[in-house]
C-alpha positions as CSV (number, residue, x, y, z in Angstrom):
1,X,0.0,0.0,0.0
2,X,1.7,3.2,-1.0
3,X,1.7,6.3,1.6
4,X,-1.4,8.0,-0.2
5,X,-3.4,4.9,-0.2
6,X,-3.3,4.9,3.8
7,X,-4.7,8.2,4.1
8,X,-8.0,7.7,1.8
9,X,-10.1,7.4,4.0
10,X,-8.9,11.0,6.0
11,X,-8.8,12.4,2.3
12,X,-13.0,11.0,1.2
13,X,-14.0,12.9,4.7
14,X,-11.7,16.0,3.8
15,X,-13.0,16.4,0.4
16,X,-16.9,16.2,1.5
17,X,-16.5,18.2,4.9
18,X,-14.8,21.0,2.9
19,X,-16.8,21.1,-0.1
20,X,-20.0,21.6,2.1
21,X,-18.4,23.9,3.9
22,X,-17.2,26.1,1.5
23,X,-20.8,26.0,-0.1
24,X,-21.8,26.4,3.4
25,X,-19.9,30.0,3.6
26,X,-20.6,31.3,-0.1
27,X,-24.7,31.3,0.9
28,X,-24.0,32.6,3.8
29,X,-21.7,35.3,2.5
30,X,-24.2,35.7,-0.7
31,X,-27.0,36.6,1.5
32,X,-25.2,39.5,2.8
33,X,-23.2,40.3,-0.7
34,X,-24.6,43.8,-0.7
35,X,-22.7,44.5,2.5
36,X,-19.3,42.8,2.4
37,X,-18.9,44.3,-0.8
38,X,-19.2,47.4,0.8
39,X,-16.0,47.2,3.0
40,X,-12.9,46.5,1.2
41,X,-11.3,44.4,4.4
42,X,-14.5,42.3,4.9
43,X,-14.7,40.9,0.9
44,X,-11.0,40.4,0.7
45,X,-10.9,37.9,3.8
46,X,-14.0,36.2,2.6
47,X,-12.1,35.2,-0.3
48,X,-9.2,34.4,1.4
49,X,-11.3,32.2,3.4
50,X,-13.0,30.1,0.4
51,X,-9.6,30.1,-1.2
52,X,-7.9,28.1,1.8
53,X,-11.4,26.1,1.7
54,X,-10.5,25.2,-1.7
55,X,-6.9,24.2,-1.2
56,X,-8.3,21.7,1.3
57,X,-10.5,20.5,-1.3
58,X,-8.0,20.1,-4.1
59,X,-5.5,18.7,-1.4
60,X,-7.9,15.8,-0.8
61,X,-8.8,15.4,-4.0
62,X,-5.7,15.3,-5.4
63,X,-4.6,12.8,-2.5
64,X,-7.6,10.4,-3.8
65,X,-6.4,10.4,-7.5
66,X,-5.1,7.0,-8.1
67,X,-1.4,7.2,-9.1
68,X,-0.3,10.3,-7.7
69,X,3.0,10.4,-6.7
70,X,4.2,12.5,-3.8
71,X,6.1,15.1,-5.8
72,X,2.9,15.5,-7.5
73,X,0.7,16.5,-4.9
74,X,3.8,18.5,-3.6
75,X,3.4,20.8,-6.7
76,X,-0.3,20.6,-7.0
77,X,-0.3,22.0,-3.7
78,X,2.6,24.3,-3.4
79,X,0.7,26.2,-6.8
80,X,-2.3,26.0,-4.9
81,X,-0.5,27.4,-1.7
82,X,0.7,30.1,-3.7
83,X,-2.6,31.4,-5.1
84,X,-4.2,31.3,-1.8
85,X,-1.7,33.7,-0.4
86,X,-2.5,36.0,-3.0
87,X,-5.7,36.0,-1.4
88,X,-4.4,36.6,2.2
89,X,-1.5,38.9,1.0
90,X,-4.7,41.6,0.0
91,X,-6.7,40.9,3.0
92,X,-3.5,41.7,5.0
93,X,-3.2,45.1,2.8
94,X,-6.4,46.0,3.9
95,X,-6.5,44.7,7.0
96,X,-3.5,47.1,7.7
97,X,-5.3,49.7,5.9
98,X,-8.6,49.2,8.3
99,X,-9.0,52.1,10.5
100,X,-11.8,51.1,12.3
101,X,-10.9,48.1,13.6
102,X,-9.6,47.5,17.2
103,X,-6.3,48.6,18.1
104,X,-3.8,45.4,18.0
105,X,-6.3,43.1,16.0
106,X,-4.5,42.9,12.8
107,X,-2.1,40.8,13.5
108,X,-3.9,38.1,14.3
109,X,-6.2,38.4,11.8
110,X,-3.1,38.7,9.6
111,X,-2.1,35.1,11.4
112,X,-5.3,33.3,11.2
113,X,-5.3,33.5,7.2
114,X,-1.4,32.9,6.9
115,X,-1.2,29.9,9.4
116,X,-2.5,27.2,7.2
117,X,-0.9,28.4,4.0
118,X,2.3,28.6,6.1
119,X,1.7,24.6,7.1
120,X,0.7,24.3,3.6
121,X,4.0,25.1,2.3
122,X,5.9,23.2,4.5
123,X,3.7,20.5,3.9
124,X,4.2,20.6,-0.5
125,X,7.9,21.2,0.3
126,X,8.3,17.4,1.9
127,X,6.2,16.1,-0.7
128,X,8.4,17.4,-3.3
129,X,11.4,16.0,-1.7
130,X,9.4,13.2,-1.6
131,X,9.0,13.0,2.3
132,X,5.7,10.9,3.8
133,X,5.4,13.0,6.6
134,X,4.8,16.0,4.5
135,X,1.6,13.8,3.7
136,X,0.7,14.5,8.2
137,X,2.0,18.1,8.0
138,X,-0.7,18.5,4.9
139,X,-3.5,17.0,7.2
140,X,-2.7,19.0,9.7
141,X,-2.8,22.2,7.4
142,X,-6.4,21.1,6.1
143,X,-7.7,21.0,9.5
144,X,-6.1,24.6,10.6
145,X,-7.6,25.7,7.1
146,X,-11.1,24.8,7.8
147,X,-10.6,26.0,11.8
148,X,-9.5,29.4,10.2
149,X,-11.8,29.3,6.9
150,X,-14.7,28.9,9.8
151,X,-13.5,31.8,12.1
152,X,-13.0,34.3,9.1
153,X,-16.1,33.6,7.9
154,X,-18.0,34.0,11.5
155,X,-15.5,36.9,11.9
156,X,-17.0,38.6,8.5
157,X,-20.5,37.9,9.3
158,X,-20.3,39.4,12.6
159,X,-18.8,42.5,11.8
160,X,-21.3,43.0,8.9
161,X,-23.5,43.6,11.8
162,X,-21.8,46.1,13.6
């Protein structure tokens, strides 16, 4: 049994917890469209939200495609990695552009989006070098990315409301 093989199982739960949840968020974040749109800070971290969601999709999917090598998912995801943080790197700009928000909140808003794109990268990296544990340091990122993905989202609901 070959080291993706073994984590099937992890990967068929991954790929239908994150694909409902991202659906989840979109409704929820459609329903209230007029106003995120409306603030800059709150429509950039709801895309960088879906876009980790997705990366734990493709990560799972990709980790269910018969055949795939290590080195494969490593660039799959270290691409992936890289697009999502284009997402986070404009929330950040406008995070650090938001006025209005609490004194000493950015960074850790800054941090929640740039944690699991951190372990993401770390992860891709060991796949590439064809490292199994890179395969755990992945799981671990897709759970941090849908703990994040979920507290952006409730973070951006919330403050539509304020």
């Amino acid at each position: 049994m070959d080291a993706l093989e073994q984590w099937s199982d992890f990967n068929v739960a991954l790929a239908g917890a994150t694909a409902a949840l991202a659906g989840l968020i979109i409704v929820a974040m459609s329903v209230n469209i007029a106003e995120i749109m409306k603030a800059a800070t709150l429509a950039s971290r709801a895309a960088a939200a879906i876009s980790t969601l997705v990366l734990a999709l493709i990560a799972s999917l990709v980790g269910l495609m018969p055949g795939t090598a290590l080195w494969a998912l490593g660039v799959v995801l270290l691409i992936g990695t890289l697009i999502a943080a284009t997402f986070q790197a404009r929330a950040t700009h406008w995070i650090l552009k938001d006025r209005l928000a609490p004194r000493g909140a950015a960074p850790a808003k800054i941090a929640l989006g740039f944690i699991p794109l951190a372990t993401y990268a770390v992860g891709s990296v060991a796949l590439l070098c064809g490292l199994g544990w890179g395969l755990t340091v992945v799981a671990a990122a897709s759970i941090v990315a849908i703990l994040g993905a979920v507290m952006l989202a409730w973070v951006v609901l919330v403050e539509i409301l304020r």
